[in-house]
C-alpha positions as MATLAB code, in Angstrom:
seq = 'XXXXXXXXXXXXXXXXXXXXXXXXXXXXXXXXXXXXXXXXXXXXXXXXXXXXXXXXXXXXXXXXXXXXXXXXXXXXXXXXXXXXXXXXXXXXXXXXXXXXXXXXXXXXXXXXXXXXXXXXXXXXXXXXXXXXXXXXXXXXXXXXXXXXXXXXXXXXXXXXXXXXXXXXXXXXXXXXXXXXXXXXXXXXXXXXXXXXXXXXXXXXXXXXXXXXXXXXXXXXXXXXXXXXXXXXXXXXXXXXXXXXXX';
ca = [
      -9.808 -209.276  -21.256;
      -8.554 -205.780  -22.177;
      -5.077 -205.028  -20.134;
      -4.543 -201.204  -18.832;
      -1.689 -199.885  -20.181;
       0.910 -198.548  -17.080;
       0.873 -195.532  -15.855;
       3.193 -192.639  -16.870;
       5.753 -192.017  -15.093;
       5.675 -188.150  -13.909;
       9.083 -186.665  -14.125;
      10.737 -186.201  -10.483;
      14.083 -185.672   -8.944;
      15.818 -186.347   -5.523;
      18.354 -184.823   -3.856;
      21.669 -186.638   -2.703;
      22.827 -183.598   -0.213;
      25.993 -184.548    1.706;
      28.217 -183.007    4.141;
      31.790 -183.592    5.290;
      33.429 -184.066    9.190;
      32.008 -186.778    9.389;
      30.862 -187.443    6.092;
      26.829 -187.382    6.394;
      23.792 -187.210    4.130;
      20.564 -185.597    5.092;
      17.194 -187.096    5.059;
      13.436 -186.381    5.540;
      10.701 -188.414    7.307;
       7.465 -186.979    5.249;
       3.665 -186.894    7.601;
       1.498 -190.143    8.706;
      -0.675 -189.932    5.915;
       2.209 -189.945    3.397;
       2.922 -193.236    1.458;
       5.398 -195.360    3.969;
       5.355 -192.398    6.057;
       7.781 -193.892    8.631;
      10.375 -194.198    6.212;
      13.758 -192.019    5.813;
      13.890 -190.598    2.244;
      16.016 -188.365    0.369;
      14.510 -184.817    0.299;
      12.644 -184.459   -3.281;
       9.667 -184.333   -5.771;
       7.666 -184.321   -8.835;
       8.847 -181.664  -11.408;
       6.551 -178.578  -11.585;
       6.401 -176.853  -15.078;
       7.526 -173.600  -13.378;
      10.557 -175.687  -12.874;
      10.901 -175.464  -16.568;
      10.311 -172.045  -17.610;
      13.009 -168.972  -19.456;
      12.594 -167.123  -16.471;
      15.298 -169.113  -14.365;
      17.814 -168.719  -17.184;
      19.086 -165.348  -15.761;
      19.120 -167.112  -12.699;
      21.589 -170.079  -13.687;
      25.137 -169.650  -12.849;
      25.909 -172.706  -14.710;
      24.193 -175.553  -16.627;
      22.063 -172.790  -19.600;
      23.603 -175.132  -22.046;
      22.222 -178.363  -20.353;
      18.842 -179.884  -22.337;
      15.627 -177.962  -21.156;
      14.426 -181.491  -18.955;
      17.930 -181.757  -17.951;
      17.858 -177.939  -16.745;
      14.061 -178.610  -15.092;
      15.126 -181.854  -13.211;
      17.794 -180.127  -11.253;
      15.803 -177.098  -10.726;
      13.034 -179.218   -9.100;
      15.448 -180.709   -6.685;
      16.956 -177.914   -5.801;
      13.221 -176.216   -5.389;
      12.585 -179.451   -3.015;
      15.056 -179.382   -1.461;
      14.443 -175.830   -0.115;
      10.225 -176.254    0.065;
      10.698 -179.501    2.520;
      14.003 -178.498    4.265;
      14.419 -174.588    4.073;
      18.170 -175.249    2.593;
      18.950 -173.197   -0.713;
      21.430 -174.235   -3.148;
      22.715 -170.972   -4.509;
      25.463 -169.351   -4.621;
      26.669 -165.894   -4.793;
      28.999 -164.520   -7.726;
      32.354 -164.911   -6.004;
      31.419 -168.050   -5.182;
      30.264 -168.482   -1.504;
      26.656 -169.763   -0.535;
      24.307 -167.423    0.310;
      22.856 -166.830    3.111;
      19.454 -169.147    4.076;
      16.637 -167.217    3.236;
      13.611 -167.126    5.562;
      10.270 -169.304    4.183;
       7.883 -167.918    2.642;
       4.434 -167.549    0.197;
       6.798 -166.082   -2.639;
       7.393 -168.035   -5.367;
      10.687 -169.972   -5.453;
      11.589 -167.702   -8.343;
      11.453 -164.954   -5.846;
      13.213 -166.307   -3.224;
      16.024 -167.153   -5.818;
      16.107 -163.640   -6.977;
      15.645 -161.922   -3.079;
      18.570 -164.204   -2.212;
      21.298 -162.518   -4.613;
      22.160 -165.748   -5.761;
      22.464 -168.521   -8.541;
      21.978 -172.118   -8.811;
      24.894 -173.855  -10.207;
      23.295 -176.752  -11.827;
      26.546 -177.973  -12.528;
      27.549 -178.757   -9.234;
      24.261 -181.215   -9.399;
      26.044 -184.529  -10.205;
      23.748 -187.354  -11.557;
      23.653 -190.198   -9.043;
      21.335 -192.602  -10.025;
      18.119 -192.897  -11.991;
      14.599 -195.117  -10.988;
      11.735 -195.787  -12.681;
       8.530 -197.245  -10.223;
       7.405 -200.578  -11.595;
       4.837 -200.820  -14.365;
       2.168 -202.259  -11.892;
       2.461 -199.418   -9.534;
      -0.557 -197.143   -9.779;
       1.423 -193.965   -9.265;
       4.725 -193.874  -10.933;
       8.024 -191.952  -11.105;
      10.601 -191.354  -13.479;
      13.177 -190.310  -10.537;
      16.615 -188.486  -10.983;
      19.210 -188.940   -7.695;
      21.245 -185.732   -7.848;
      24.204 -185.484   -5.595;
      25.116 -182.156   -3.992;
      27.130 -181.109   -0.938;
      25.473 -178.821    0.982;
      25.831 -175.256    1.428;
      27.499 -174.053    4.738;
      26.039 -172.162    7.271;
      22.679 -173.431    6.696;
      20.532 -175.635    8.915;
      18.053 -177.753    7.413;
      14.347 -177.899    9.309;
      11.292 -179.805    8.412;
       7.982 -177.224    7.036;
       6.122 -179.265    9.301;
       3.265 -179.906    7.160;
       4.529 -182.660    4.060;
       7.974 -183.020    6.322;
       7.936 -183.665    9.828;
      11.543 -184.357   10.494;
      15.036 -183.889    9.028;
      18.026 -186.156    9.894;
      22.165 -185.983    9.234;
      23.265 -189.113    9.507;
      26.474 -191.252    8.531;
      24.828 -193.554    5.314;
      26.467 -197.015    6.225;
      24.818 -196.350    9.548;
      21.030 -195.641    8.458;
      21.631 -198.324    6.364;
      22.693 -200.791    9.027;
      19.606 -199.738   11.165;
      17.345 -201.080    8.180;
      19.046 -204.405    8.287;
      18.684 -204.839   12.017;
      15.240 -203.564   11.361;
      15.306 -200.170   13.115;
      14.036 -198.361   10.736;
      12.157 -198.837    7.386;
      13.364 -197.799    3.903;
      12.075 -197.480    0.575;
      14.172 -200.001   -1.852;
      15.841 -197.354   -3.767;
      17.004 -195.241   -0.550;
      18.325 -198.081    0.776;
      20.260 -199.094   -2.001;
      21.615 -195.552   -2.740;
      22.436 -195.177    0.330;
      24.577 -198.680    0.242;
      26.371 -196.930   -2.678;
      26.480 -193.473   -0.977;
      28.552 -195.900    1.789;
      31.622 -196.772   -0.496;
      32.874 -193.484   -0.157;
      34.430 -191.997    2.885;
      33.360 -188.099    1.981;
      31.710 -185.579   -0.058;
      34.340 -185.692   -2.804;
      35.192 -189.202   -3.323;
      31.816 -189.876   -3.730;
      31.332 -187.050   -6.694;
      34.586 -188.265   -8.249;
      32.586 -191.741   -8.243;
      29.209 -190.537   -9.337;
      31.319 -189.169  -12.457;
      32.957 -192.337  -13.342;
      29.529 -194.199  -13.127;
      27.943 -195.465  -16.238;
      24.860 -193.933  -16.481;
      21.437 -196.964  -15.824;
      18.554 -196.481  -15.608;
      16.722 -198.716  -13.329;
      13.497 -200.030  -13.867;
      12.084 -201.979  -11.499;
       9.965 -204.909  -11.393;
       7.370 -206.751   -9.244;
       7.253 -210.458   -9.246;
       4.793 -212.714   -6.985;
       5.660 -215.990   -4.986;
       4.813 -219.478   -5.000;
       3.486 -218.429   -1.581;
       1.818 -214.746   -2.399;
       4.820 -213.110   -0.843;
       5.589 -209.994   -3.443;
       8.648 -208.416   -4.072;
      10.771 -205.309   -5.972;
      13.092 -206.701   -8.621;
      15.781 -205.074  -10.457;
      18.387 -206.070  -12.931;
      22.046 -207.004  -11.663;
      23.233 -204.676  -14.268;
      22.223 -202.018  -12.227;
      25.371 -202.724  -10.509;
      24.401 -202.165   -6.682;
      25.240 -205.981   -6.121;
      21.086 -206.435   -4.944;
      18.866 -207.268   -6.997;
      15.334 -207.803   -4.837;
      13.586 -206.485   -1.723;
      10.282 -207.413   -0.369;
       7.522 -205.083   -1.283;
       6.844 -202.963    1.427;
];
């Protein structure tokens, strides 16, 4: 019997975007036809290779000298981020966020340049890092990105891949999925459980900076009884280690 080899992963990042007073994170519900469409996920996507092009480099206000993936990761989610929610991370040179720019058909290149501002990769933090299991006929190489969001801005779904945007406190989505309430994708939930250590936007940077970087790849194992489920390795360190499959 010949074996397929897994898929490849496709490159893809997700943005962690918080807020403070009270300390909130925001997160999408995607259409009905999407995969677990009735789950709350972080706003985010598969890397695009215009997310990894010289043009942007007059556009960085920080993170030139990161590694060109590195550099197209954080572009993506910041590109996401603004394609589902209509939120742009930019700033302008003295340091303010600009204003929110109006969607539109122009590129994202164009809105960066219309909107007089930069991204700051730097201010990007790497959160956590998950690879879909090697069974998984579509797969992910995904980058959690932590970032607190700029002010003044008011995050709405396009309506067409999102259909609704939610702030909410992190230990309390994540206490609706115990109880049930409301579905969540294993890696959500569980960044969401660490998202819930911290009591606001900076003590959970200052922690996402003392983590030792893991990268998680997870793992489907089948019952005695059929029953599947996600697996992951306790050196992951999120104190969880399997989920049913959804």
């Amino acid at each position: 019997m010949t074996l397929t080899p897994p898929a490849v992963p496709r490159l893809a990042a997700t943005i962690v975007l918080v807020r403070d007073d009270p300390f909130e994170v925001l997160l999408v519900r995607r259409h009905e036809k999407a995969v677990f469409a009735s789950a709350l996920v972080f706003p985010g996507g598969a890397v695009d290779d215009d997310d990894d092009c010289d043009e942007w480099l007059p556009l960085l206000g920080s993170g030139v000298e990161l590694p060109r993936n590195e550099r197209a990761i954080r572009i993506a989610g910041i590109r996401e981020v603004f394609e589902e929610t209509g939120v742009l991370l930019a700033s302008r040179p003295d340091g303010s966020d600009v204003e929110q720019p109006e969607r539109a058909t122009a590129s994202f290149l164009d809105v960066v340049r219309a909107s007089g501002g930069r991204l700051m990769l730097d201010d990007l933090h790497p959160f956590a890092h998950w690879i879909t299991p090697e069974v998984a006929p579509r797969r992910f190489d995904t980058h959690f990105l932590l970032a607190r969001a700029p002010k003044g801005q008011q995050p709405t779904p396009d309506g067409a891949e999102i259909v609704a945007v939610e702030w909410a406190r992190p230990a309390d989505v994540v206490r609706r999925a115990e109880h049930k309430e409301q579905p969540l994708m294993f890696p959500t939930l569980l960044n969401l459980m660490r998202l819930a250590e911290s009591e606001d936007a900076a003590s959970a940077i200052a922690a996402a900076q003392n983590r030792q970087p893991y990268t998680v790849l997870a793992a489907m194992e089948i019952g005695d009884d059929g029953s599947k489920k996600v697996v992951i390795p306790a050196e992951a360190g999120y104190g969880v280690t399997e989920h049913p499959f959804p």
